[in-house]
C-alpha positions in Angstrom: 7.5 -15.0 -9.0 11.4 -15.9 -9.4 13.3 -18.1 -6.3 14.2 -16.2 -3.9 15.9 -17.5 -0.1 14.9 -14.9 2.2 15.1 -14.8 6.0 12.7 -17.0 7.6 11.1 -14.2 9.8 10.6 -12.4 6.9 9.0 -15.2 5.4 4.9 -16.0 4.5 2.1 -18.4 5.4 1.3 -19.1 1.9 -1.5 -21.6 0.6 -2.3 -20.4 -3.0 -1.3 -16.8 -4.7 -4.3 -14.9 -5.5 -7.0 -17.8 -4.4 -10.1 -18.5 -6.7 -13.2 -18.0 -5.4 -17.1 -16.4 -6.1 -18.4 -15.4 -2.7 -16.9 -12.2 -3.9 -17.3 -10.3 -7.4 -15.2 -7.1 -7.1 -16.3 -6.2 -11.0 -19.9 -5.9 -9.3 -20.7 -2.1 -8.8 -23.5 -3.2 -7.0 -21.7 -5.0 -4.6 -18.8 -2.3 -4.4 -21.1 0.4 -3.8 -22.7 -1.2 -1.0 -19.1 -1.5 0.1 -18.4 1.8 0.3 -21.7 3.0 1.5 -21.0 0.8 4.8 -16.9 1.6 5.0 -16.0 3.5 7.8 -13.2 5.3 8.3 -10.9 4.8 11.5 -8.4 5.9 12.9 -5.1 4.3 12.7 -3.1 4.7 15.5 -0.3 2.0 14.7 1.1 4.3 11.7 3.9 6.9 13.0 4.7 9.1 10.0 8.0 10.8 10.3 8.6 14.0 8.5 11.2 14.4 5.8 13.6 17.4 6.1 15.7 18.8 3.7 18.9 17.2 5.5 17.1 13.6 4.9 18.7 14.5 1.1 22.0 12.7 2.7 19.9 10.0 4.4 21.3 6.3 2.7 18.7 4.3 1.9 18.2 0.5 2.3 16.4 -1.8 0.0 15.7 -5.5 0.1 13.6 -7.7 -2.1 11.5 -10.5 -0.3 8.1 -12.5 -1.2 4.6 -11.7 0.3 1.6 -12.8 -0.5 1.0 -11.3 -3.5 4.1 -11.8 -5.1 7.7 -9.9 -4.6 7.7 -6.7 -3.2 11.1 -4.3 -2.8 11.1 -2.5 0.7 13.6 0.7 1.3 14.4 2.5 4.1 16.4 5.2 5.9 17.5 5.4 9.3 13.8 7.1 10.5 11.8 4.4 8.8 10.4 2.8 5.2 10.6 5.3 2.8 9.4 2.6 0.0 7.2 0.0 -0.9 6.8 -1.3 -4.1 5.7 -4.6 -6.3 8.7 -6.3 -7.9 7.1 -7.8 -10.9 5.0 -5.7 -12.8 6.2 -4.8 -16.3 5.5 -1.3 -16.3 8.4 0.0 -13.9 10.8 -1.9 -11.7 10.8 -1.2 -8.1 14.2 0.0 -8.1 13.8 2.5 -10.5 11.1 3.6 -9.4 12.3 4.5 -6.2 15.6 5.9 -7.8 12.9 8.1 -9.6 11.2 9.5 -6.5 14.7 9.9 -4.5 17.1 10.9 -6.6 19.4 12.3 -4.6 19.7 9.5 -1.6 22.7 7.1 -1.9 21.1 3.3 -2.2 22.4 0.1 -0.4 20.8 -3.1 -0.7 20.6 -4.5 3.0 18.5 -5.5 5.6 16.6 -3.5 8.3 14.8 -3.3 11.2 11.8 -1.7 9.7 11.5 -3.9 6.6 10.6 -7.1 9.2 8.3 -4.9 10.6 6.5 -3.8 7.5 6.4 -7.4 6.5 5.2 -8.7 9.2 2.2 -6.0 9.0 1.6 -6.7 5.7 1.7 -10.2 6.1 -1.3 -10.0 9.0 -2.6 -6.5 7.9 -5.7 -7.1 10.7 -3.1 -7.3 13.9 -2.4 -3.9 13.3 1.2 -4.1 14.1 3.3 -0.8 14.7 5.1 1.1 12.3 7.6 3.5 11.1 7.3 5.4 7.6 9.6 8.4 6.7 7.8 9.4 3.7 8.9 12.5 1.4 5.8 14.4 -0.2 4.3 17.7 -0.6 1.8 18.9 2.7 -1.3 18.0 0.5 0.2 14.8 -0.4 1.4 13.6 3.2 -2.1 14.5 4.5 -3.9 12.2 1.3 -1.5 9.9 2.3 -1.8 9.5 6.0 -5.6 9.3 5.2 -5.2 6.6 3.7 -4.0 4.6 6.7 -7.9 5.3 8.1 -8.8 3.2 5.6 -10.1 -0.4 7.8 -9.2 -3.9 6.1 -11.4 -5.0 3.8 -13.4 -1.8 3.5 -13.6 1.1 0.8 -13.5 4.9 0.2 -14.0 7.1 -2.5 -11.8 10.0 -4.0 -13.7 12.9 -3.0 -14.5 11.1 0.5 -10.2 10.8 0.9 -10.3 14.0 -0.2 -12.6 16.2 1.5 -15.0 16.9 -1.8 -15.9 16.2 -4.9 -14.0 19.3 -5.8 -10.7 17.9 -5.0 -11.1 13.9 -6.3 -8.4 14.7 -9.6 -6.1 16.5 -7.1 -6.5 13.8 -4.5 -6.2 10.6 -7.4 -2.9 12.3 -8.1 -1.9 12.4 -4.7 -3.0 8.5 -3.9 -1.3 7.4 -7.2 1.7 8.7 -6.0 1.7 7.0 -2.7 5.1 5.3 -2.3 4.3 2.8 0.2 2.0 0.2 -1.3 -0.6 -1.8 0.9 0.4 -0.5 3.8 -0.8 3.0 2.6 -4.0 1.2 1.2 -4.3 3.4 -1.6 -5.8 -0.3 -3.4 -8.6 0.3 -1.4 -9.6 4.2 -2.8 -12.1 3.5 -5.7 -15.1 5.3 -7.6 -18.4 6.3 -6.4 -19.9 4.5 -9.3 -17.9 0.9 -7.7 -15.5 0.6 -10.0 -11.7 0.5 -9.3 -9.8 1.0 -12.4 -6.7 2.9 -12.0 -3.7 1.7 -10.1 0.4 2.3 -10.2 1.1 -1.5 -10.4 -1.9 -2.5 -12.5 -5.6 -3.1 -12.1 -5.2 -6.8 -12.0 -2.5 -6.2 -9.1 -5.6 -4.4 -7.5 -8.6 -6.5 -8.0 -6.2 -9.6 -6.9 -5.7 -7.7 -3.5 -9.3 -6.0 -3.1 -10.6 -10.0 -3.5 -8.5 -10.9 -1.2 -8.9 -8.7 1.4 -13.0 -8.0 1.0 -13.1 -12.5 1.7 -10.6 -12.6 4.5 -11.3 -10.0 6.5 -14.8 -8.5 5.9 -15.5 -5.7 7.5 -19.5 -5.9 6.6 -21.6 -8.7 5.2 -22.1 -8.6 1.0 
């Protein structure tokens, strides 16, 4: 993770990245299905989604790089709320570009706001359940995957076809939660298979595994 000053109120408690530990084996379908089984869904009343017009085309957008807890993330933002939340390291995409990819036609700024403190904070204690603003631009199908997602509790699981609706619609609703532009707070991470296995993720399955670990041993929601 490179040096980076950031303001302190943006800042993280951090002991360790990524702690080791075995009260937890997320590679254990066993354990993961029992996960799943006993997830359930609530819902989150501390996520305001607002929706994206076609004059939000001429919204500027501000992004700004900080550290969290599971390494750099890049926040962006328009005057309504984050637009975009992304991890800064992985080598498959940059952050930037990838937001540059999903909103084209916005004009970028790198800067501070209001709503990136607030989204770090959240992230940074994901159980307080802190209020916040997203300004998210998606299809009707995918806005509804997406603010499904946020009934997903800490530490807990759900399936494709559960996020979904049916079976019939889990490859229609895995496209829709790998498109999900505001990581971890969106908790797409936390969407896996009936059988307990978890591979597929924008930022990488280790990214994933690294967070579900964390999560699943700091705030369980049931008992393994």
């Amino acid at each position: 993770m490179k040096n980076r000053t950031i303001n302190s109120a943006q800042s993280f408690v951090q002991t360790s990245m990524f702690p080791e530990s075995n009260k937890m084996n997320v590679r254990d379908k066993k354990q993961m299905r029992h996960l799943l089984k006993s997830t359930q869904l609530t819902k989150a009343g501390h996520i305001k989604f607002e929706p994206w017009i076609l004059d939000d085309e001429n919204e500027t957008i501000v992004y700004e790089r900080a550290d969290s807890l599971f390494g750099e993330i890049m926040l962006a933002s328009t005057s309504k709320g984050i637009c975009y939340l992304g991890f800064d390291f992985s080598s498959r995409i940059s952050a930037l570009d990838d937001l540059k990819r999903r909103l084209p036609q916005n004009p970028l700024i790198e800067g501070g706001s209001r709503f990136h403190g607030a989204a770090i904070q959240l992230m940074s204690s994901p159980h307080l359940e802190l209020p916040l603003q997203l300004h998210v631009k998606g299809t009707k199908f995918q806005l509804e995957i997406w603010e499904r997602l946020s009934h997903i509790p800490l530490g807990g699981f759900t399936s494709y076809g559960q996020i979904g609706g049916s079976n019939k619609n889990a490859q229609a609703t895995g496209t829709a939660v790998g498109s999900n532009p505001i990581s971890y707070l969106l908790p797409c991470h936390r969407v896996i298979h009936t059988d307990g296995g978890f591979k597929g993720y924008f930022w990488g399955t280790e990214v994933k595994e690294r967070i579900l670990r964390w999560e699943i041993e700091e705030n369980p929601v049931v008992k393994i």
